[in-house]
C-alpha positions, 0 to 999 in steps of 0.5 A: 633768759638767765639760762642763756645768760651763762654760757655768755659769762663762761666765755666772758671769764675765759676770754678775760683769764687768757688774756690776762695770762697773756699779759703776764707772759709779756710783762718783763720785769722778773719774779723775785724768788721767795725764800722757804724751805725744802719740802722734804722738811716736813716731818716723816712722823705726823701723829701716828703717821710714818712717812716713806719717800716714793720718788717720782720717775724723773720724766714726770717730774720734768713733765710737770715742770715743779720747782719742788715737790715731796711724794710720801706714803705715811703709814700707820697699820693696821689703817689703810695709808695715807698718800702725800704730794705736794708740787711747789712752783717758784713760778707760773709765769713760763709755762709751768703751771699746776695742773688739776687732778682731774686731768691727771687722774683719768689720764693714768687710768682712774675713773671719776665717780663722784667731787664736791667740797669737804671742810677741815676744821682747823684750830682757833675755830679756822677751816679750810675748803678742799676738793673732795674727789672719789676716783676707781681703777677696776676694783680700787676705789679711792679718796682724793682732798686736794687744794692750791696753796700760797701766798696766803691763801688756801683755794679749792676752785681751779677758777679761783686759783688762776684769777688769784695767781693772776690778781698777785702776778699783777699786784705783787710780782708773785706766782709761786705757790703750791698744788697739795694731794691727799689720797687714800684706799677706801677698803673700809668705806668712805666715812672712815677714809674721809675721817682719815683724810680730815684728820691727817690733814688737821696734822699735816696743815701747821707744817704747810703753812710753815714751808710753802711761802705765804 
């Protein structure tokens, strides 16, 4: 019985989540425009990381639809590097919404093999939860932490981010917020490109929390 149950409630969920969508496309008083700074503010030097700015093709940038974003390779060698993106929306109410590397990642030819959840400790005994997402392209075989930043809040669930946007748009007049992607290779096994990703995160948080708007 709880088993028939749930297909009833995912449709439920859905259902309620187009049509509050709807409602925000309809509500026509203006978003406000939240101060911040640019993303490319944040450090080049993080720990023993050294950032160097990839450019996206200026196609995808329009794609994607971002307001802001930053694509770093951060460097520390011998290690394997670090990728940094972050695609900032001012707002989500036109159209312009984050998308999930699930549907970008297979879409350029990498296959998912395995996504869960990691938690990052932070410092005053705070932790964050990401998605953990391992990804391979013929041989190469990476890690991928990603999460939705803003408005206070650091959310792994795509589900939870759309009713979050939702629940603000509604209650505060706001949808801004952020898309963060870590990835990196694991040529020396998962457990060290794990360990890297926590740690350069646990750098990398202080500095997020300072730009994308709360």
């Amino acid at each position: 019985m709880l088993n028939s149950l749930a297909p009833l409630r995912l449709w439920t969920t859905v259902g309620l989540l187009l049509g509050a969508f709807a409602l925000l496309h309809t509500i026509s008083h203006g978003e406000p425009v939240v101060p911040r700074q640019p993303l490319r503010t944040i450090p080049y030097s993080v720990g023993d990381w050294k950032g160097m700015e990839q450019p996206l093709p200026e196609e995808i940038v329009r794609a994607v639809g971002v307001s802001d974003y930053l694509n770093r390779v951060y460097l520390e060698p011998p290690e394997p590097p670090v990728q940094l993106y972050i695609g900032y929306y001012a707002s989500q109410r036109t159209g312009d919404t984050m998308h999930s590397p699930k549907n970008c990642l297979p879409g350029a030819g990498w296959d998912p093999i395995s996504s869960g959840y990691a938690t990052i400790p932070l410092t005053n005994s705070r932790k964050i939860v990401v998605n953990d997402y391992v990804i391979q392209k013929d041989l190469n075989r990476q890690l991928v932490f990603y999460w939705y930043q803003g408005r206070g809040r650091v959310i792994a669930s795509e589900y939870a981010g759309k009713f979050w946007m939702v629940a603000d748009a509604i209650s505060h007049n706001r949808t801004d917020g952020a898309l963060v992607r870590l990835v990196t290779p694991m040529n020396d096994g998962e457990t060290q490109a794990r360990v890297r990703l926590i740690t350069f995160a646990q750098f990398i948080f202080s500095d997020l929390e300072a730009i994308i708007p709360k």
